[in-house]
Each structure stands twice: as structure tokens, then as C-alpha cells.
C-alpha positions in Angstrom: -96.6 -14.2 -7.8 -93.9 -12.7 -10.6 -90.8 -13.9 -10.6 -89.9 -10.3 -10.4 -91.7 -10.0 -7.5 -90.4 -13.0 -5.5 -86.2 -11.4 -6.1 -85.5 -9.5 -3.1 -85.1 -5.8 -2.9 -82.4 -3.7 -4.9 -79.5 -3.1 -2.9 -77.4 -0.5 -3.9 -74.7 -0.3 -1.4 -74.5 -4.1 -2.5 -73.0 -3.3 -6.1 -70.7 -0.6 -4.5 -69.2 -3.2 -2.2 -68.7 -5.1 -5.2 -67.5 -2.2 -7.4 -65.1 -1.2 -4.6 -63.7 -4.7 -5.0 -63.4 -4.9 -8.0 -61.8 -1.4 -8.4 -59.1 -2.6 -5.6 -58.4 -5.8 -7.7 -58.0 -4.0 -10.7 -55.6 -1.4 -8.8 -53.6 -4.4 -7.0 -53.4 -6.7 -10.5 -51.8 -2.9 -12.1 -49.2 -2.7 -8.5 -48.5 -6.4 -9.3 -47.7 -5.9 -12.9 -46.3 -2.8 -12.5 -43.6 -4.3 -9.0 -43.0 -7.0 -12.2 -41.5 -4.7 -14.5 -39.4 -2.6 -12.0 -37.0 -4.3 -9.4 -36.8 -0.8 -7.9 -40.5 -0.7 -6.8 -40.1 -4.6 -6.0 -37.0 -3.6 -3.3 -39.1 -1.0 -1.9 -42.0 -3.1 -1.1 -40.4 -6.4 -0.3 -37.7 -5.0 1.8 -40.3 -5.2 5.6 -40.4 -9.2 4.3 -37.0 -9.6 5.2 -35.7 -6.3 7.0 -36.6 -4.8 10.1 -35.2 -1.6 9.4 -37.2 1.3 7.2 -36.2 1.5 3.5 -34.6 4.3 2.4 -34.6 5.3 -0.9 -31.5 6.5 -2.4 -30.0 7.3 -6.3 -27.4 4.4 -5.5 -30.0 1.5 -4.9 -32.2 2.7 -8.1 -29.0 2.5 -10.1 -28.0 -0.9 -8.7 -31.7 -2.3 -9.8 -31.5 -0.4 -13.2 -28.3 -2.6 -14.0 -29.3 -6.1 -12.8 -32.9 -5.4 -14.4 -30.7 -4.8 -17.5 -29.4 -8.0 -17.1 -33.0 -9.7 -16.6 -33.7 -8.5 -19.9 -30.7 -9.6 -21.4 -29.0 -6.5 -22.5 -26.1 -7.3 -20.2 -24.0 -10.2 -19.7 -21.5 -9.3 -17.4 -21.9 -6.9 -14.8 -19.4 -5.9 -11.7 -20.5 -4.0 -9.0 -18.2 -2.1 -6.8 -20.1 -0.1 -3.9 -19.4 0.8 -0.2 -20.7 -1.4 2.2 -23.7 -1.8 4.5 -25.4 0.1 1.3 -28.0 -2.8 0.9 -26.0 -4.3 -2.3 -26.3 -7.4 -1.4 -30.2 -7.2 -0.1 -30.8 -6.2 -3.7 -28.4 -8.7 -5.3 -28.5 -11.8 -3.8 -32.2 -12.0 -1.6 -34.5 -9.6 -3.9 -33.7 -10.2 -7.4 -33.8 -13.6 -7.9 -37.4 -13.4 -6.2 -38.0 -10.3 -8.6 -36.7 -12.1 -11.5 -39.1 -15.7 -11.0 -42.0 -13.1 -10.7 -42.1 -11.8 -13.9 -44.6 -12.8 -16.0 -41.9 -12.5 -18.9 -40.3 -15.9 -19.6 -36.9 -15.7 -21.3 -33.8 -17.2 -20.5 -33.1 -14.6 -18.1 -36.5 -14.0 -16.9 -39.3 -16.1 -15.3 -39.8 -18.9 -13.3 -37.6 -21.0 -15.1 -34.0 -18.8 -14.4 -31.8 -21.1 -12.3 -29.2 -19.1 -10.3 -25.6 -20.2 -8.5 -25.4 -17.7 -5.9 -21.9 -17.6 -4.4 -19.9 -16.1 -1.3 -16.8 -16.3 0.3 -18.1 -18.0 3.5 -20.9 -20.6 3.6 -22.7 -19.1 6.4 -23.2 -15.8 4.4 -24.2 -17.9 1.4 -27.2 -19.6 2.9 -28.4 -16.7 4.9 -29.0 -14.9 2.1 -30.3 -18.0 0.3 -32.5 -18.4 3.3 -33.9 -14.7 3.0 -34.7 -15.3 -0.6 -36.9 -18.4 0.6 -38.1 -16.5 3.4 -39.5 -13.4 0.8 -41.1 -15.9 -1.2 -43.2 -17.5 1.6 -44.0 -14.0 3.0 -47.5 -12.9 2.7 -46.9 -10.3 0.6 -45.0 -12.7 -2.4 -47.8 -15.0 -1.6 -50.8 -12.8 -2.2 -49.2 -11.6 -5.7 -47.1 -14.6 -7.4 -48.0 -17.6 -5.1 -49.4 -19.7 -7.8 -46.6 -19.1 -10.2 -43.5 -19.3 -7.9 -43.9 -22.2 -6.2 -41.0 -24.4 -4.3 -41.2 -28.3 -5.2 -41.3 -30.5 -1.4 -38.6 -32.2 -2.5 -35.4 -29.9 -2.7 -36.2 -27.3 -0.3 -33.0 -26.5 1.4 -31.1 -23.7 2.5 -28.5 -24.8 -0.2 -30.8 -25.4 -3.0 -34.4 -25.1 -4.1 -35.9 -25.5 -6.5 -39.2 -24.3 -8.1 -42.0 -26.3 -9.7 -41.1 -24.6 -13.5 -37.5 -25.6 -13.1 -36.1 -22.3 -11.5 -33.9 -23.0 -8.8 -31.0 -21.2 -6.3 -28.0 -22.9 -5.4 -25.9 -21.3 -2.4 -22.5 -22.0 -2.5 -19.0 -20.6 -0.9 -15.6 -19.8 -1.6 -13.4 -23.0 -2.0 -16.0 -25.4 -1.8 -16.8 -27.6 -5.0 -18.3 -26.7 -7.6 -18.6 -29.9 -9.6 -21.6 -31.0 -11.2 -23.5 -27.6 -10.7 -24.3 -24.7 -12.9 -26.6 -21.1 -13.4 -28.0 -19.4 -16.2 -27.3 -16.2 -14.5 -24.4 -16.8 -11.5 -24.2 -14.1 -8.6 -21.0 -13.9 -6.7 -21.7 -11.4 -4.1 -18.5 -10.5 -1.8 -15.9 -13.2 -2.7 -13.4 -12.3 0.2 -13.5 -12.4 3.3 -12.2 -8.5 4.6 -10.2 -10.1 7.6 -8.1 -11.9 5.2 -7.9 -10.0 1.8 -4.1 -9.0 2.7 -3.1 -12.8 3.3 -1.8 -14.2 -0.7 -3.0 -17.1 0.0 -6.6 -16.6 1.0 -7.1 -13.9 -1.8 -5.8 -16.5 -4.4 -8.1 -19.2 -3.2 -11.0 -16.6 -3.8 -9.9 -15.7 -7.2 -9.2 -18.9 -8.7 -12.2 -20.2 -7.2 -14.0 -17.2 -9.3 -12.0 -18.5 -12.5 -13.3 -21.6 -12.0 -17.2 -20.0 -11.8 -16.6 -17.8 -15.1 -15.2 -20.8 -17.0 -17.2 -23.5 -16.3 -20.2 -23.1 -14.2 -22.3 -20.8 -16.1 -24.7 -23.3 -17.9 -24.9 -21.4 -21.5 -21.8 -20.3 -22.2 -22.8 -17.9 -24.5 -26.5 -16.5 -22.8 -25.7 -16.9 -19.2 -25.1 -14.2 -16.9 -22.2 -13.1 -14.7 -22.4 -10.5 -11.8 -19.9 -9.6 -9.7 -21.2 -7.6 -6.4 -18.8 -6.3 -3.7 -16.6 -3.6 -2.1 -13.4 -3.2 -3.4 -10.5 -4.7 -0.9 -7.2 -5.2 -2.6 -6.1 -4.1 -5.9 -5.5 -7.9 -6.6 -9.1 -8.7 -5.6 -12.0 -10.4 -7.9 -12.5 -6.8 -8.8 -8.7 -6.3 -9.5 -8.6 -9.2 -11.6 -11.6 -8.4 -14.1 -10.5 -4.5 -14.4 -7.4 -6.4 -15.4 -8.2 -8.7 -17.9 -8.1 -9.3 -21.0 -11.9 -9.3 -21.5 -12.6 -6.2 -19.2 -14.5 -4.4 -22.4 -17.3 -7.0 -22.2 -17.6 -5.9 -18.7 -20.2 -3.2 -17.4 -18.4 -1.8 -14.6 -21.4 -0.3 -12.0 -18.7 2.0 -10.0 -20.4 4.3 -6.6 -17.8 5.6 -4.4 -18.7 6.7 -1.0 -17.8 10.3 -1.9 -18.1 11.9 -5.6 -14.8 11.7 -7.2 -15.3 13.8 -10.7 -11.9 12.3 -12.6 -13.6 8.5 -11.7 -17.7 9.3 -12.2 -19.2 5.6 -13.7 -21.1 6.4 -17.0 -22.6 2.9 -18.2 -24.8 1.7 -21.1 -27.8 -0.2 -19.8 -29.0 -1.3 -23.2 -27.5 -1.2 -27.0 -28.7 -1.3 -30.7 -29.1 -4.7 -32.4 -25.9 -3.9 -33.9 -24.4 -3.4 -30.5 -22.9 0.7 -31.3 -25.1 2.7 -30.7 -26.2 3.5 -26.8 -30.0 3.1 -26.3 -30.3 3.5 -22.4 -27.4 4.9 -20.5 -26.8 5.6 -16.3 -24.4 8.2 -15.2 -23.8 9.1 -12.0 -25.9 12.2 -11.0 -23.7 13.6 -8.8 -21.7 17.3 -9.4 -20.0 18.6 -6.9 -16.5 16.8 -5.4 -16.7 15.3 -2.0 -20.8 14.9 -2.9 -21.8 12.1 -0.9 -23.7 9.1 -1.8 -26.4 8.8 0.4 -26.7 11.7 3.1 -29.4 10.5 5.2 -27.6 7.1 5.9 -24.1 8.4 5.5 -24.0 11.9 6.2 -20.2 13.6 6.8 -19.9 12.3 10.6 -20.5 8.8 9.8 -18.5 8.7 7.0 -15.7 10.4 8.8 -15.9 8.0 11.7 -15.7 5.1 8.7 -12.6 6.6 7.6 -10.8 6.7 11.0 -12.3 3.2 11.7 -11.2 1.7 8.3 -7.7 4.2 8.2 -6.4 5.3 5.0 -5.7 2.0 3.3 -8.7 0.6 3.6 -11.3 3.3 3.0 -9.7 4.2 0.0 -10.9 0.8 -1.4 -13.9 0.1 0.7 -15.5 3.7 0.8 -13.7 4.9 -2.1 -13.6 1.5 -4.3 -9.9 2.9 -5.2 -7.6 0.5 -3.3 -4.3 1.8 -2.6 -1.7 0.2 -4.5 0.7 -2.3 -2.5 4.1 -1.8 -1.8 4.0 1.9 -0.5 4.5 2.7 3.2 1.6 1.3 5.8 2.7 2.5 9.2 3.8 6.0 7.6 6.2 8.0 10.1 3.8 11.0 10.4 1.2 8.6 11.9 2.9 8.3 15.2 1.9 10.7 17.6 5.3 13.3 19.1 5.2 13.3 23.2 6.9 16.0 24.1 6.4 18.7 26.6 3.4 20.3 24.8 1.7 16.8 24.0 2.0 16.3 28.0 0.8 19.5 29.1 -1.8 19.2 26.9 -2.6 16.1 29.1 -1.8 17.4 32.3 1.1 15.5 32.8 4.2 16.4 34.9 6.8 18.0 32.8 10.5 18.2 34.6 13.2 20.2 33.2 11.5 19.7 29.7 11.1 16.2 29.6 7.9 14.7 30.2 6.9 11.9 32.0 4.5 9.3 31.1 1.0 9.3 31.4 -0.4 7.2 34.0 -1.5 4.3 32.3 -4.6 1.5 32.7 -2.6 -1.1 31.1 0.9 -2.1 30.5 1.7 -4.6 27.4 4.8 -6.1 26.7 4.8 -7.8 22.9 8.3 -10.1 22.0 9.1 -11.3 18.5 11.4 -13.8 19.4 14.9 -15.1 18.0 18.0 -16.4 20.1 21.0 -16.3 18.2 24.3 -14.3 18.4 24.8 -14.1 14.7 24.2 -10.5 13.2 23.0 -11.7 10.1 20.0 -13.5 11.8 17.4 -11.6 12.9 17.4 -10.4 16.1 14.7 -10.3 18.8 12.3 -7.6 18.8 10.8 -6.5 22.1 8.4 -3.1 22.8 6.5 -1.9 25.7 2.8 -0.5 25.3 1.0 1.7 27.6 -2.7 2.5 27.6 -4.4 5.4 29.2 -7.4 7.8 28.9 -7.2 11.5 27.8 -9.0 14.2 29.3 -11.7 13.3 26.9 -12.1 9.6 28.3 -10.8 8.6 25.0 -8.0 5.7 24.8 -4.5 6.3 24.1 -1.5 4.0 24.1 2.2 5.1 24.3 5.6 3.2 22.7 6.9 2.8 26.2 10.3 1.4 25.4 12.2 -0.9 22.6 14.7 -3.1 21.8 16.3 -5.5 18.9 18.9 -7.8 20.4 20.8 -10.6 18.9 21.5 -12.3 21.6 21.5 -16.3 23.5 18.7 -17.7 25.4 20.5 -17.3 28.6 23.1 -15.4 29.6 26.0 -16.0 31.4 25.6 -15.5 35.5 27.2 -13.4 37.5 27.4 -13.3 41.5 26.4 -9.9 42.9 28.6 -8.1 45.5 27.9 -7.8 49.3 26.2 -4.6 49.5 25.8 -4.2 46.0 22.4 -2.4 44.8 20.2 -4.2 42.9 20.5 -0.8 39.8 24.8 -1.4 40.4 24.0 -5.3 40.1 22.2 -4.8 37.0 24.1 -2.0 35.3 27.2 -4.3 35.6 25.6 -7.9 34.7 23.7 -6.0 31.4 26.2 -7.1 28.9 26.0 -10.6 29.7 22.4 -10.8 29.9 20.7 -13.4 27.6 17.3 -12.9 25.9 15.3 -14.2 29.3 17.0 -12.0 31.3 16.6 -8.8 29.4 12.7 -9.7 28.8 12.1 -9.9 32.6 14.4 -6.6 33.2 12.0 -4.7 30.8 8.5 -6.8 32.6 9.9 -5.4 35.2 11.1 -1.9 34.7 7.8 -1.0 33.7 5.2 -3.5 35.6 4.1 -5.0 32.6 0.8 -6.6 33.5 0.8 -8.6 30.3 3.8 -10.5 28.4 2.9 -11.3 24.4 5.3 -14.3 23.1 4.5 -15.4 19.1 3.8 -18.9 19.3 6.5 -19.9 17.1 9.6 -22.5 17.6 11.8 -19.6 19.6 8.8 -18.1 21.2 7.5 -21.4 22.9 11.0 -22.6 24.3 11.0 -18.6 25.6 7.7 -18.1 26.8 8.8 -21.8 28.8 11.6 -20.2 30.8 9.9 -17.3 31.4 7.5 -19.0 33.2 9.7 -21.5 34.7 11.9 -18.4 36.0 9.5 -15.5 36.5 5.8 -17.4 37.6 5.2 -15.2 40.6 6.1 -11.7 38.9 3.4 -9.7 38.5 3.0 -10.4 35.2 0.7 -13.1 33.0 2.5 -14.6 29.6 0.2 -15.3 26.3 1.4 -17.2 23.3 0.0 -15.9 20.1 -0.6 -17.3 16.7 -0.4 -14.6 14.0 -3.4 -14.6 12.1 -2.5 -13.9 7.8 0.8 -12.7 6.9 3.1 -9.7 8.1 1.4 -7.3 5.7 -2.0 -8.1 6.5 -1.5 -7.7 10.2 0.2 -4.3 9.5 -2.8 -3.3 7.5 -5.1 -4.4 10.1 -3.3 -2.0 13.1 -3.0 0.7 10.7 -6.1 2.6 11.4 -5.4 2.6 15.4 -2.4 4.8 13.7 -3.5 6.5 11.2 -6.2 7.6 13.6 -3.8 9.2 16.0 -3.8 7.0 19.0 -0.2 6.0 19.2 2.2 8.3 21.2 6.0 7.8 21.2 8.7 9.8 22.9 11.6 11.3 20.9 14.0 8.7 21.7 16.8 7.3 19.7 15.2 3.7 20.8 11.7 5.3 19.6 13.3 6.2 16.0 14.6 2.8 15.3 11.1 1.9 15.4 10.1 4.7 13.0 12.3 3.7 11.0 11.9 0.0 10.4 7.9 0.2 10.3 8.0 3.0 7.4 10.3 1.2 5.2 8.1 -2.2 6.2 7.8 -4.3 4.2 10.8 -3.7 1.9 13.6 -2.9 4.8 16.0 -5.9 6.0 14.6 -6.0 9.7 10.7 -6.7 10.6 11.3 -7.3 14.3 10.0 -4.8 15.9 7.2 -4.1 13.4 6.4 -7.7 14.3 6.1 -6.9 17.7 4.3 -3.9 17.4 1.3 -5.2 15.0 1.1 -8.0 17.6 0.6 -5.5 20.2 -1.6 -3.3 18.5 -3.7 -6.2 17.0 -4.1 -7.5 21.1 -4.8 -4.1 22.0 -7.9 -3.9 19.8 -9.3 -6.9 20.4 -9.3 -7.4 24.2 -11.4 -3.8 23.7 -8.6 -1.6 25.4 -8.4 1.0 22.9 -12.1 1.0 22.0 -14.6 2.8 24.4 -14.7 -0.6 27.1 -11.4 0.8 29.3 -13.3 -1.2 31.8 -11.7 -4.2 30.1 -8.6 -3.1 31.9 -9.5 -3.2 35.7 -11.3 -6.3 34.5 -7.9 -8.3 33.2 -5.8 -7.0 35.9 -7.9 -8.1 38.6 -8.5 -11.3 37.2 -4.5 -11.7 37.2 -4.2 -9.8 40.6 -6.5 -12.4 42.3 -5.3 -15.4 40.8 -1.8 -15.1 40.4 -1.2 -18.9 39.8 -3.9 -19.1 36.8 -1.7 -17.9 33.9 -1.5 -20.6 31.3 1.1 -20.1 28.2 -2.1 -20.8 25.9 -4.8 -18.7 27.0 -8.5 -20.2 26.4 
């Protein structure tokens, strides 16, 4: 027998398996190759590794991966970007391309598997979540099946804080404040250095931007070849942002600028990539948008989201977060035409009970009382601000809470006592014994005149000794008592109530008590007095986050039946 005779038969479906395979090597070696040299088709198919949600595609994200691929290849060096948030900047920035970047068959001091990266944030549980996300893409199946044997994590530093790769790349997590000593990158991300609940306070937004001096000065491990980007939404005007626009070396900078809505005076043109000489633009990105108002991503943000951002945010803040314009400081916060008028129309409007013209107040789910306190009988001292709060629904179920009453008193802790008359009614009594009335006594007049249901007392030196004799004199009114530590400064809790008023939630009564408030909180804070702003924004601020002017009114039945019911369970320091 042959040789030729002894094979076994010809197969032909046989070689079209194996030219099928080899066709869909060859196609998935040209996707590999071709996801290595654009970080825009790389987001698109890693983003299911690591997000649940679809991806979208959008002109934004393709210009965010146009500039760090810039910087992959070298042609940039310093790179801040400024977009709204929950845009997927940071997806891109701090999880995708530093996986995109170790892919690349490309080996350069930017590029490859050799590229160590400081990744920073302003909190440490933001920084190694992300970090953890980049891990997490690189184990996925996908990564894996393309660049497994070329990204590979060494067994012994594997952390969420660090890992490192077996060709000496490597991703260090950090956070705001903490030390940087020791530690380095050749390209160094800092993604969202503050923190948005305390960019008003001084002292937290100075701790984020000398921390970022500190990173630009001596962390970056070439001084002259590393990389510096600068990801986040703009906050303050004396943010990370604030402070690069600002400097001296701004030029060097390429400023990647997307505001929510197209603003034509501000549209970002860039330069991706220069001539040897550096003069002449190779490669430049502009922003494609031509009509004003044109938003930035319709199908995510179309005009009712980004309204109901706005009302959410207020005007302060969206102008820098949507808008990455932040309003200069200094200027009015709680402006006068915020507060809402209720007068006969606003009532009827209401279906309230209008007599003789003046309208009567709206019956209310909740009744606050909110005291910045100060006992002292010295006029130059400032006095004790007290207001009144009511909450209740419109005829559209949605909340709405009324200036109820105010006062600013300079006045002792107690008055001096006075024996009521036989026969004497208790409005007679109290008429008469007013002007001797210490700061106690007016406190529980007002609880009292209006069935407060809850008492706020700042948790300062004054506040504690008063919120003490309230209880000690008052414990089985029908009110509870809650100390409360101001969180930031007085600015940055005004900032934080003004979209509850810029929103149009806050009713006031024309009142000559009503304008004292007007006019202290729009000359805040440059007037003499910041009593009864101070009692207000502690109001507000309570108001918003016991739920009771979001959509949960149910909160309300909820906190005065729990003080209905236990009458004797009302601490000074609630848990």
C-alpha cells in the first residue's frame, strides 16, 4: 500500500474550519492593534468590564481620549480637564487609561508597560476604588484574551494602593493630605482634588491645593518628561483649577474646557500635537458645537435633566459645576429676589384663607425653630438670632417652607421674674412681663406661639448652657431640642442652602420682622450682623437633610410621632 493511499480522505470543510480561524485571528489581532492605538475604541469596549450601564458615545468623551492619548504620545505635558460631572471623566481618566496606556505595544516613556502612574483624589476611598476598577479591567476576560501576557501584575505588590506589573509599570492610589513621601509617577493623574461638600470651607480647599503643589513639585519622577493631568469639575474660583488658570505657568497648560451648555464667548480650541519646533499646530480639537445653549450630550443630559441640575445645584454652583465658570466670591448668595412674597395672591393660589387681605399661614407638616445663640446686653455684641420654619405641601404635593417669625435680641440669659395678677390672662401676663424677658424666656414664648415641634440650638459655648435651661425649664413642652455642630464655615453653609432658595421654596410674609432678615442675608457676608443668616442656613441645612423639603414628606409624620410617643426621649445630642 502507497503512502498516499494509507492518508485519510480529503476533507474540505476541514481547511474551512481552519481558514475561518485563522481569518477570525487575523481580524481579532487587527481589533487588538487597532483598540491599541485609539483609547476611544479601548473605552467603548472595556467600559461592560467595569460598568453596568450601556456606553454612550458622545463628542465629549472622544475629545477627553483625544487629549490624554496626546499625552501617551508625548505631545503634551500638562493637561487640565474641566467637565460637568457624572460625564464618565473620571471612568476614562483614572480606571481606562492607564490599562489603555500598559497595552500598547509602543514602549516610550509615556507608553507601555513600563509607565508608572500616581493616581490621586481628594478622599482615599475614591482613590482606591478607582484603583480597584483598573485592577479589576485588567483581570477581565476581555484584557486577558488580548494583552494578558504582556500586562501582567507581580504576586508580590498587588494591592488596592499599589501594583505593580512584571515590566516595572505600576499604579499608586493616593488621597488628598495623605503623604506623599518617598513616591513618585511618570505621568501623575489627579482626578477631583475637592471634596464638593467642603470646597467653600478655606481651610479644606487650602489643604487640597497645597497638597497639589506639593504633587507638581516634587512627585513627578522626571521632572522634565513626566506628565501632569488635572481631571475635575470646576467648584470654586480658588480651586486646583483656579490656581493653574492663575499661574504663572498657565501657557504650558492645555486647558480641555466642556461646559454643560455651549457658551460661544468661552468655546475650548486646543492643540493636540506641535511641530519639532513647537509653533506651528499639527493636530488641533475645537469644540464642535454652534449654536448657544447647544448642549453637551442630549441623550444623557437632555434640557429637563439639566434644568433639574440647575435647580438642584442653584445658581452658584452650576455655574461652576455645569458651566465650569464658578461665580466669583464676595457677591450676594441668598439674593433678595430669591425669597418667595406671601401675600394674598400667593395664598389664594394655595387655597388658603385670606381675611381682610392678609393671609394666613398655610397649614404646615412641620414646625422648626433654629437659635444662633448669644446672651449679652451689650449692643456691640452680637445679638441672638432666632427664626421660625414651617413646612407644608402645595397643591402639587411639592414641599414648601415658610419664614414663620424672627427675631435678633441682645439680651441676658434670664430675665427678671415677675408675679402675675389674680385674674390676669395669660396674653395680659405676657404682654406686660415681655420687656423683662431674658433669652430663655423669649425662646420658649416663640416654641410656643407657634408649636414648634423641633428646637435647633448651635452647639457652641452659649448654645450648650441655653439648650441646658431649656430643657431643665421646658422638658414636657411639646417640643424636642437638637444641638448642632456647623459643618465648614458661614459661607459654605450659605452656599449649600442656596439652591433650596434659589429654587423658590422659601415663602416669607411682608413683615418688617421678615425684611430684617432680607436684609442681613443679602448683604451676607460683608454686613455687621450674621445672626439670623446663621439661624436660617442652620435651618435650611436641617430641613434638607432630615428629607423634609425633598419628595419624603413622610419624614414628617414620622419625627413627630416618634416625639409624640416618647415625649421623655429627647436628648440635647441627638444620635
Amino acid at each position: 500500500m502507497s503512502l498516499l493511499t494509507s492518508l485519510p480522505p480529503f476533507d474540505p470543510s476541514r481547511l474551512q474550519m481552519a481558514e475561518k480561524r485563522l481569518k477570525e485571528e487575523l481580524k481579532r489581532r487587527q481589533e487588538t492593534m487597532a483598540l491599541e492605538t485609539s483609547l476611544i475604541d479601548f473605552v467603548e469596549g472595556a467600559w461592560p468590564q467595569i460598568s453596568p450601564a450601556e456606553y454612550k458615545k458622545c463628542w465629549a468623551i472622544d475629545g477627553l481620549c483625544e487629549h490624554l492619548e496626546a499625552v501617551t504620545n508625548g505631545h503634551i505635558k500638562r493637561l487640565l480637564i474641566n467637565m460637568p460631572p457624572r460625564t464618565g471623566k473620571t471612568t476614562v481618566t483614572s480606571i481606562c487609561w492607564p490599562a489603555w496606556t500598559w497595552a500598547r505595544r509602543q514602549k516610550t516613556f509615556w507608553s507601555g508597560s513600563r509607565v508608572r502612574f500616581l493616581c490621586g483624589s481628594y478622599g482615599q476611598k475614591l482613590s482606591l476604588e478607582n484603583s480597584n476598577l483598573t485592577r479589576r479591567l485588567i483581570l477581565s476576560p476581555w484584557y486577558q484574551d488580548r494583552w494578558g501576557t504582556r500586562v501582567v501584575l507581580t504576586e508580590d505588590q498587588n494591592t488596592k494602593e499599589q501594583f505593580d506589573l512584571t515590566d516595572g509599570g505600576k499604579r499608586i492610589a493616593v488621597s488628598v493630605g495623605s503623604s506623599l513621601l518617598g513616591i513618585g509617577g511618570d505621568i501623575v493623574a489627579v482626578d477631583d482634588p475637592h471634596n464638593t461638600a467642603e470646597i467653600e470651607s478655606d481651610a479644606d480647599r487650602e489643604t487640597a491645593t497645597t497638597w497639589f503643589k506639593e504633587i507638581r513639585s516634587t512627585r513627578l519622577n522626571d521632572p522634565k518628561q513626566s506628565a501632569l493631568v488635572v481631571n475635575m469639575q470646576r467648584l470654586h474660583d480658588e480651586d486646583t483649577s483656579g490656581q493653574i488658570i492663575n499661574g504663572e505657568d498657565y501657557e504650558e497648560w492645555t486647558h480641555f474646557m466642556v461646559p454643560m451648555e455651549f457658551d460661544p464667548a468661552r468655546r475650548c480650541v486646543t492643540v493636540l500635537k506641535w511641530d519639532a519646533a513647537g509653533s506651528v499646530p499639527l493636530e488641533t480639537w475645537k469644540d464642535p458645537r454652534t449654536e448657544e445653549d447647544e448642549l453637551m450630550w442630549e441623550d444623557r443630559f437632555g434640557p429637563d435633566e439639566v434644568a433639574a441640575l440647575k435647580r438642584d445645584l442653584g445658581p452658584y454652583m452650576a455655574s461652576g459645576r455645569l458651566q465650569q465658570s464658578p461665580i466669583p466670591r464676595g457677591g450676594s448668595i441668598l439674593r433678595r429676589d430669591y425669597w418667595q412674597p406671601w401675600d394674598e395672591i400667593a395664598a389664594r393660589e394655595q387655597g388658603v384663607e385670606v381675611v381682610d387681605g392678609d393671609p394666613k399661614y398655610p397649614p404646615f407638616e412641620f414646625v422648626l425653630a433654629s437659635a444662633d445663640t448669644a446672651y449679652t446686653e451689650k449692643e456691640e455684641n452680637d445679638p441672638t438670632g432666632f427664626t421660625i420654619w414651617g413646612v407644608w405641601r402645595d397643591r402639587q404635593d411639592k414641599p414648601r417652607v415658610m419664614l414663620c417669625w424672627a427675631w435678633a435680641k441682645h439680651c441676658e440669659l434670664h430675665g427678671k421674674p415677675i408675679e402675675r395678677k389674680v385674674g390676669e390672662t395669660k396674653k395680659s401676663f405676657d404682654m406686660r412681663s415681655m420687656p423683662s424677658w431674658g433669652l430663655v424666656e423669649w425662646i420658649a414664648y416663640s416654641c410656643r406661639r407657634f408649636k414648634v415641634d423641633k428646637l435647633l440650638i448651635e452647639a457652641k459655648a452659649s448654645g450648650l448652657t441655653v439648650a441646658q435651661e431649656m430643657q431643665r425649664l421646658y422638658r414636657e413642652d411639646g417640643w424636642s431640642i437638637e444641638l448642632i455642630k456647623p459643618v465648614g464655615d458661614k459661607v459654605a453653609r450659605a452656599h449649600a442652602v442656596e439652591p433650596a432658595f434659589a429654587a423658590g421654596l422659601i415663602y416669607a410674609p411682608d413683615e418688617d420682622w421678615a425684611e430684617k432678615v432680607f436684609a442681613q442675608a443679602e448683604v451676607f457676608p460683608k454686613g455687621k450682623h450674621d445672626d439670623l443668616v446663621d439661624s436660617s442656613t442652620q435651618a435650611i441645612q436641617w430641613l434638607r437633610r432630615s428629607g423634609l423639603i425633598s419628595h419624603n414628606f413622610e419624614v414628617a409624620a414620622e419625627l413627630r410621632e416618634a416625639m409624640q410617643f416618647k415625649p421623655e426621649a429627647r436628648p440635647l445630642y441627638d444620635a
